[in-house]
C-alpha positions in Angstrom: -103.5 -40.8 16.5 -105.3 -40.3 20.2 -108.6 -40.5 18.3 -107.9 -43.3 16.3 -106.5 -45.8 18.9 -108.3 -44.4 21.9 -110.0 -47.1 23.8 -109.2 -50.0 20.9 -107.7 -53.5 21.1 -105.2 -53.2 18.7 -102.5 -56.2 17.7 -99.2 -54.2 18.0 -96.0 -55.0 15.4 -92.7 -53.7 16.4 -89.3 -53.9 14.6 -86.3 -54.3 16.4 -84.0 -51.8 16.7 -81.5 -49.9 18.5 -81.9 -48.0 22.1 -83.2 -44.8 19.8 -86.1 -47.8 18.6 -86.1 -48.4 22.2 -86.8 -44.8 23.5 -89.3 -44.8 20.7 -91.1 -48.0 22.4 -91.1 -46.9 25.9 -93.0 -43.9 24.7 -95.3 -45.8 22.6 -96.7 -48.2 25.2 -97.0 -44.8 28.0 -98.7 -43.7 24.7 -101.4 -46.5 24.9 -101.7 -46.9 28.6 -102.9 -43.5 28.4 -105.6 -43.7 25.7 -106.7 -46.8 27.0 -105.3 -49.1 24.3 -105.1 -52.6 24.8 -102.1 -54.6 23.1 -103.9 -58.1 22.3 -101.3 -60.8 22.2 -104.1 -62.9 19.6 -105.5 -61.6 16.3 -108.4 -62.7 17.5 -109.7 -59.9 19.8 -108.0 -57.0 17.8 -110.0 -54.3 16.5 -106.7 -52.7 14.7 -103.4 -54.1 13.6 -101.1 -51.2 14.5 -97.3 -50.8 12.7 -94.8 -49.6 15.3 -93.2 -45.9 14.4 -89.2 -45.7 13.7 -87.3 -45.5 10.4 -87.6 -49.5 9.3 -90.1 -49.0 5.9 -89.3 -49.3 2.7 -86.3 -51.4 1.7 -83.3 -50.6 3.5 -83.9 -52.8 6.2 -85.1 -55.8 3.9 -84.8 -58.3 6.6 -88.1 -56.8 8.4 -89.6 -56.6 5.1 -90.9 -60.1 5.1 -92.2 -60.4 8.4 -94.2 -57.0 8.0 -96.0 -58.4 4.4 -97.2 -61.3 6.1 -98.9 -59.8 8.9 -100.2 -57.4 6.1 -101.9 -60.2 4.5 -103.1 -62.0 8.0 -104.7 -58.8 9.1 -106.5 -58.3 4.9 -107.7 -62.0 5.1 -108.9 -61.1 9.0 -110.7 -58.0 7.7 -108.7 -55.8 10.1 -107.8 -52.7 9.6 -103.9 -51.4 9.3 -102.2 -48.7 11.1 -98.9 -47.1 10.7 -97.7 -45.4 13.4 -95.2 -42.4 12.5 -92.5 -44.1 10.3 -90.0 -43.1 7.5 -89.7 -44.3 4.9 -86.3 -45.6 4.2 -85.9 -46.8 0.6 -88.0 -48.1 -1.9 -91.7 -48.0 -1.4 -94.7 -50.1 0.7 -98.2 -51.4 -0.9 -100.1 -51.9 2.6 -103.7 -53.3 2.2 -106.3 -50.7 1.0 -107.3 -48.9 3.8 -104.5 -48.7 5.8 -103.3 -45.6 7.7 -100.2 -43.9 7.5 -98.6 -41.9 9.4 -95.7 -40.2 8.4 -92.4 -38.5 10.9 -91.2 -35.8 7.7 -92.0 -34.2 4.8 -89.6 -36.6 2.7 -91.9 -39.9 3.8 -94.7 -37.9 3.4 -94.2 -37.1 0.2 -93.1 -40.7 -0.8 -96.0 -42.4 1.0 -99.4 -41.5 -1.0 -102.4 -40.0 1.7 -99.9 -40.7 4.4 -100.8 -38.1 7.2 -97.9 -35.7 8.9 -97.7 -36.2 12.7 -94.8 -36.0 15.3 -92.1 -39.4 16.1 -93.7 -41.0 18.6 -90.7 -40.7 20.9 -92.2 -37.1 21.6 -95.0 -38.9 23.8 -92.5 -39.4 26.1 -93.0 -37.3 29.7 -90.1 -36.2 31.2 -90.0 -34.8 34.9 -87.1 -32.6 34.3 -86.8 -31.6 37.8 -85.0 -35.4 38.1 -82.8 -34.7 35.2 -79.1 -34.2 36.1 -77.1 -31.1 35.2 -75.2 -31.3 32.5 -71.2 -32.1 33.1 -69.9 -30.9 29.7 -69.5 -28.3 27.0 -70.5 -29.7 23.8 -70.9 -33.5 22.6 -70.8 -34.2 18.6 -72.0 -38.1 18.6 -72.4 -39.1 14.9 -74.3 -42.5 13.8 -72.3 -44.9 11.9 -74.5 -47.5 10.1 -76.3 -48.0 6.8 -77.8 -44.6 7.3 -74.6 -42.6 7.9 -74.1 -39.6 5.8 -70.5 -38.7 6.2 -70.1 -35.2 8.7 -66.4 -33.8 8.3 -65.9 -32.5 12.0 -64.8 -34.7 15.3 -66.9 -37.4 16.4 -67.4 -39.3 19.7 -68.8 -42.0 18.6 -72.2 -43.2 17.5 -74.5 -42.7 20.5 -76.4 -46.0 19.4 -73.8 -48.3 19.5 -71.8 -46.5 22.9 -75.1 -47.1 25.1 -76.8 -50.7 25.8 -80.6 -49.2 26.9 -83.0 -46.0 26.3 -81.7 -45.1 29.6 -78.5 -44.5 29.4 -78.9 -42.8 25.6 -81.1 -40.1 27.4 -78.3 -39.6 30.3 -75.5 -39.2 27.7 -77.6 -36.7 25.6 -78.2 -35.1 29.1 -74.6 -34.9 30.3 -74.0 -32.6 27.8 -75.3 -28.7 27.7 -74.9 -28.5 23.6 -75.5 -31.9 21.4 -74.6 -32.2 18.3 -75.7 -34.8 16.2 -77.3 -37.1 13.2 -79.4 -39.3 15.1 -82.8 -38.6 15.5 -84.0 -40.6 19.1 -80.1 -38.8 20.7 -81.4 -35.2 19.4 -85.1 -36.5 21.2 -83.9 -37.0 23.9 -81.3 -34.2 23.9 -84.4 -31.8 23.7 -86.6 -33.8 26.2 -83.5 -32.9 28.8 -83.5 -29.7 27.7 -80.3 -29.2 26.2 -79.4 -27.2 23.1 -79.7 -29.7 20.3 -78.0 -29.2 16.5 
C-alpha cells in the first residue's frame, strides 16, 4: 500500500461510520502524511481515486452503495485508476472498474473479492506512545456490538462499545481502562491491542 500511494495525489472516498470507522480514519490520514500523499479535494489533479478501508462493501450497507458506483464511473470516464484500501466485504459482491485494486482485511473478503490482495486494517497504522497510556482500572470488560452485524454471544455484556462512546478517543480509553477486553468489534479489540491489553 506504501508503494502504491507513496508520493501520489489521490482523490480520497470515505464512508461514514462509527468511532471504530473513526479510529480507522485518523490512522489513514497519519498513513498519508507519512508517504507523502496528497488528498486532492478536485478530480482534477488526482493521480488515484482511493476507497477508504472499513467493513461498508458489498450490500449490507446499501445506502453507501450508490454513492460509491458513481464515483466508480466518474473516475472510469476520468481514466483514473481505483484503489481499495483494506475493506470487507459485507454482503453480496462489488464490480469495480477493470483495473482497480483491492485490498482485502481477511481471508473471508479475500476469498469473495477475485485478485483482491491480503494486507492489515488500516487502523494498525495507527502509532501509539504507550508510555501516555493510562493503567488500566479494571479486571475484565466484555463489550459486545449490537447492530446489523451482531452475532448473538451468550455471556454478560456492557454494552456495545460503538454506541457507549461519541469519538475515537474515548473508544481507545475504554478499551484501555480495562487489563482483559473481551469483545466482537474489530476497531475496540484494535485499539485494545494498541494499549496493550489482553484482547479476546
Amino acid at each position: 500500500v506504501s508503494r502504491l500511494l507513496y508520493g501520489k495525489r489521490i482523490k480520497f472516498f470515505r464512508t461514514p461510520g462509527n468511532v471504530g470507522d473513526d479510529l480507522i480514519d485518523v490512522a489513514t490520514r497519519n498513513f498519508f502524511n507519512e508517504t507523502a500523499t496528497e488528498v486532492c479535494t478536485s478530480w482534477d489533479n488526482a493521480e488515484l481515486w482511493v476507497h477508504c478501508g472499513g467493513g461498508s462493501l458489498g450490500t449490507l450497507y446499501a445506502q453507501y452503495m450508490t454513492e460509491r458506483v458513481q464515483e466508480f464511473y466518474e473516475a472510469q470516464r476520468r481514466g483514473i485508476q481505483c484503489v481499495i484500501l483494506p475493506q470487507s466485504l459485507t454482503g453480496g459482491s462489488i464490480e469495480p472498474p477493470p483495473g482497480t485494486i483491492v485490498f482485502a482485511r481477511e481471508r473471508m473478503s479475500q476469498a469473495n473479492l477475485p485478485g483482491s490482495i491480503l494486507v492489515p486494517d488500516m487502523a494498525l497504522s495507527f502509532g501509539i506512545d504507550r508510555s501516555v497510556i493510562p493503567s488500566p482500572k479494571f479486571g475484565t470488560g466484555t463489550f459486545l456490538r449490537n447492530d446489523p452485524e451482531v452475532i448473538q454471544i451468550d455471556r454478560p455484556n456492557q454494552g456495545d462499545p460503538a454506541a457507549l462512546c461519541s469519538n475515537w478517543q474515548e473508544y481507545f480509553l475504554l478499551a484501555a481502562s480495562y487489563e482483559h477486553i473481551i469483545t466482537n468489534r474489530l476497531h475496540f479489540a484494535v485499539g485494545a491491542l494498541m494499549a496493550g491489553r489482553r484482547t479476546t
